[in-house]
C-alpha positions as a printed Julia matrix, in Angstrom:
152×3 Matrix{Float64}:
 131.71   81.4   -1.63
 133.07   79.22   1.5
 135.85   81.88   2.49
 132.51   84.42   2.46
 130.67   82.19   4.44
 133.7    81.39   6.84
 134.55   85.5    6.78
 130.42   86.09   7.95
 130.91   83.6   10.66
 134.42   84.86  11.9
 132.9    88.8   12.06
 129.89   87.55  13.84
 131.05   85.47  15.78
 134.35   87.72  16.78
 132.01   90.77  17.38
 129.91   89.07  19.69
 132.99   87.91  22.01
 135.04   91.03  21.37
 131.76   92.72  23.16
 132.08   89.99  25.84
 135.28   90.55  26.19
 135.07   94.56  26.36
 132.78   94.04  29.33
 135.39   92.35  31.06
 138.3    94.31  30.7
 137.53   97.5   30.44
 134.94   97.31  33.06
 134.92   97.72  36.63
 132.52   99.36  39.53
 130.19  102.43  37.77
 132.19  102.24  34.57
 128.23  101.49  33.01
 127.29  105.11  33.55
 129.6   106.34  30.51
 127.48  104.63  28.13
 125.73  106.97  25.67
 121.82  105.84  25.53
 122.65  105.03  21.91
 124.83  101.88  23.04
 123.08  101.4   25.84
 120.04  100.67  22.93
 122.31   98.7   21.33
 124.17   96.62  23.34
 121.11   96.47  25.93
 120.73   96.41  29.73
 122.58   93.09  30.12
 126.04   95.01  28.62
 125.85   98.14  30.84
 125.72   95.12  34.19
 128.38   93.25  32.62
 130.12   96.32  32.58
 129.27   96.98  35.81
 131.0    93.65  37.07
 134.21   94.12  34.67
 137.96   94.34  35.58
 140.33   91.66  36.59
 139.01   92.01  40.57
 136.02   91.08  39.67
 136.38   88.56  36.89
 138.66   87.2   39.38
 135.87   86.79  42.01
 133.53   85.47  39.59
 136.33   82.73  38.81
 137.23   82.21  42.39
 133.12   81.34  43.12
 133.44   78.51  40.27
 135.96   76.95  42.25
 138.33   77.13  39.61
 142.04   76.76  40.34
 144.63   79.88  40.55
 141.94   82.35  39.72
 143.32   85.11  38.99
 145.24   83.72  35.99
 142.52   82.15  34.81
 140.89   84.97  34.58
 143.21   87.05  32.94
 143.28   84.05  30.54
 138.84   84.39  29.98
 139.52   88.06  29.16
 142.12   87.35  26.71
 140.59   84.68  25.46
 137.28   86.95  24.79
 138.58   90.1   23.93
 141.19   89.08  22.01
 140.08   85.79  20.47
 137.4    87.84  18.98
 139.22   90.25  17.23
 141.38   87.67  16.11
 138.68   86.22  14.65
 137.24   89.02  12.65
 140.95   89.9   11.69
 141.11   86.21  10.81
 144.66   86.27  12.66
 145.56   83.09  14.33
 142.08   82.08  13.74
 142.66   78.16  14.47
 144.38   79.21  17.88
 141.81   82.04  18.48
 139.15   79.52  17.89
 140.3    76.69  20.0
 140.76   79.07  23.26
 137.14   79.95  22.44
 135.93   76.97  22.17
 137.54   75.76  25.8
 135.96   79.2   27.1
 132.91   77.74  26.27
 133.39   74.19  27.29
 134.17   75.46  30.94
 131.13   77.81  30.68
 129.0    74.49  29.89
 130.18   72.55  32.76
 130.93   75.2   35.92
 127.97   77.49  35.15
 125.19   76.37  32.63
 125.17   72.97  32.93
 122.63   72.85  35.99
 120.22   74.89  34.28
 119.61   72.14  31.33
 120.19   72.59  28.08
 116.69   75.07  27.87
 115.87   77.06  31.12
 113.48   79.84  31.45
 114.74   82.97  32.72
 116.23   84.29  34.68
 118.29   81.2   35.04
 120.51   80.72  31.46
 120.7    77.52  29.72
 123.47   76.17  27.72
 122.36   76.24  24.69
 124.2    79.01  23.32
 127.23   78.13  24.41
 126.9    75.19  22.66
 125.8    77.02  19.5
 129.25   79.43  20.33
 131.11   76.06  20.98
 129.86   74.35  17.46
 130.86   77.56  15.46
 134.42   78.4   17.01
 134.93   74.9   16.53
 134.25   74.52  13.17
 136.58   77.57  12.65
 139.33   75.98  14.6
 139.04   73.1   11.66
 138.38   74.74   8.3
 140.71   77.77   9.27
 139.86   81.52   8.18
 139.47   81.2    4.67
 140.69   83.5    2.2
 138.97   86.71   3.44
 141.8    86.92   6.38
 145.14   87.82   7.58
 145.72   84.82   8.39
């Protein structure tokens, strides 16, 4: 029953930063307007404008206004990190390693962009909360490993 468990949390968990991550690297300027209304049900408004603000320019940008050092590798490294951390993740392929990067993704999320907000913020400013629910999960992956269920 744990390597169920750990297999749940690994597909959810993947799925929801494999999406993340899609937004970033296979978006870019208009790139929303290919999205079937289907998806756009789906995956909801705040996909189609992450979408919208995809591709390594503008990840780049977005990493440049944090202040963050060498930008543009670092945010080669977020998109990695995202889209391929979370398939990693649901594969349950280098889940420890996947996990970790993850979990650092969300530790500098905390501090350069949540952080100000307070742990509970009304919109439209975002808390941290969920990045410290994200955080708590790919951390406890990056302990107990994949389980069974995996490639790993």
């Amino acid at each position: 029953m744990v390597s169920l468990g750990l297999f749940l949390l690994r597909l959810v968990v993947g799925a929801l930063y494999l999406v993340h991550g899609y937004a970033k690297v296979f978006g870019g300027p208009g790139k929303s307007e290919a999205i079937s209304p289907e998806a756009e049900k789906l995956l909801g408004q705040g996909f189609k404008q992450q979408l919208d603000y995809g591709g390594v320019e503008n990840v780049t940008g977005f990493v440049q206004s944090l202040g963050m050092p060498s930008p543009k590798p670092m945010a080669i490294a977020l998109m990695t990190a995202e889209f391929g951390g979370g398939l990693a993740l649901i594969l349950g392929w280098h889940t420890r390693l996947a996990a970790l990067a993850l979990t650092g993704v969300q530790a500098v999320a905390i501090q350069k962009v949540h952080a100000p907000n307070g742990l509970l913020s009304p919109a439209p400013a975002v808390g941290f909360e969920t990045n410290v629910l994200f955080a708590a999960a790919t951390s406890a992956l990056a302990v107990t490993g994949p389980g069974k269920i995996a490639l790993d």
